[in-house]
C-alpha positions in Angstrom: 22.3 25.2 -11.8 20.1 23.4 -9.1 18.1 20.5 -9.4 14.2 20.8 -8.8 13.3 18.3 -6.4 10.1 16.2 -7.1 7.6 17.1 -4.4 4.5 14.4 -3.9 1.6 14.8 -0.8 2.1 12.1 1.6 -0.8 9.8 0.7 -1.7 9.3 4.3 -2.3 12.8 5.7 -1.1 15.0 2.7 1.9 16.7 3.9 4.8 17.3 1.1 7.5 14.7 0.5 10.4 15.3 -1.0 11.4 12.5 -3.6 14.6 11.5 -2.7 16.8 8.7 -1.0 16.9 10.9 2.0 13.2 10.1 2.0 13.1 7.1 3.8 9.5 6.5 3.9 8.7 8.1 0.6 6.1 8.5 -0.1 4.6 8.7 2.5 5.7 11.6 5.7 6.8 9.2 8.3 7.0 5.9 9.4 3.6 6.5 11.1 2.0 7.2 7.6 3.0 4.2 6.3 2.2 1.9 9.1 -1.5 3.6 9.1 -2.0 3.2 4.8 -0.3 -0.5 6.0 -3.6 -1.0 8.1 -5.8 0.1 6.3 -5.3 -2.0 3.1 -4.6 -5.0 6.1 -8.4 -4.5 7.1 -9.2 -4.3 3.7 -10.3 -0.6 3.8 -8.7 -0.1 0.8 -9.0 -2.1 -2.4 -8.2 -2.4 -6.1 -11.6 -2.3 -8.3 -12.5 -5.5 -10.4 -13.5 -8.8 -10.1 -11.9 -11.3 -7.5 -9.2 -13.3 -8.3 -10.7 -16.5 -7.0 -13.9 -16.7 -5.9 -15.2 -18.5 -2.8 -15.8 -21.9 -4.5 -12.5 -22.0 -5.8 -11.6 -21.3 -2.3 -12.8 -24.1 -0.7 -12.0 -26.8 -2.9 -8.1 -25.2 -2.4 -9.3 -25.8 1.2 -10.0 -29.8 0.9 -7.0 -30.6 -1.1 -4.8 -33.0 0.4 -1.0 -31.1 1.9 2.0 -32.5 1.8 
């Protein structure tokens, strides 16, 4: 009997990706596809809905605390 392999779409352009350790950039196609979704979360294109974790106050006042 053969295994069904699980089949996901590469989230970067779509393409079919097999779900297995072969799959060395699962999921995503290639390491091209993951350097692009990389990118794009780095220029904040993509983001995770809700509210701020600290807001910019809380920022700044992390900002004048003495380091050492």
């Amino acid at each position: 009997m053969t295994e069904k392999v699980m089949t996901v779409n590469c989230p970067t352009c779509k393409k079919a990706v097999e779900w297995k350790p072969e799959s060395v950039h699962r999921p995503f196609c290639s390491d091209r596809c993951r350097l692009i979704d990389l990118g794009e979360w780095a220029s904040e294109s993509h983001r995770i809905a809700g509210e701020p974790a600290m807001d910019e106050l809380s920022s700044d006042l992390l900002e004048q605390l003495p380091r050492g």
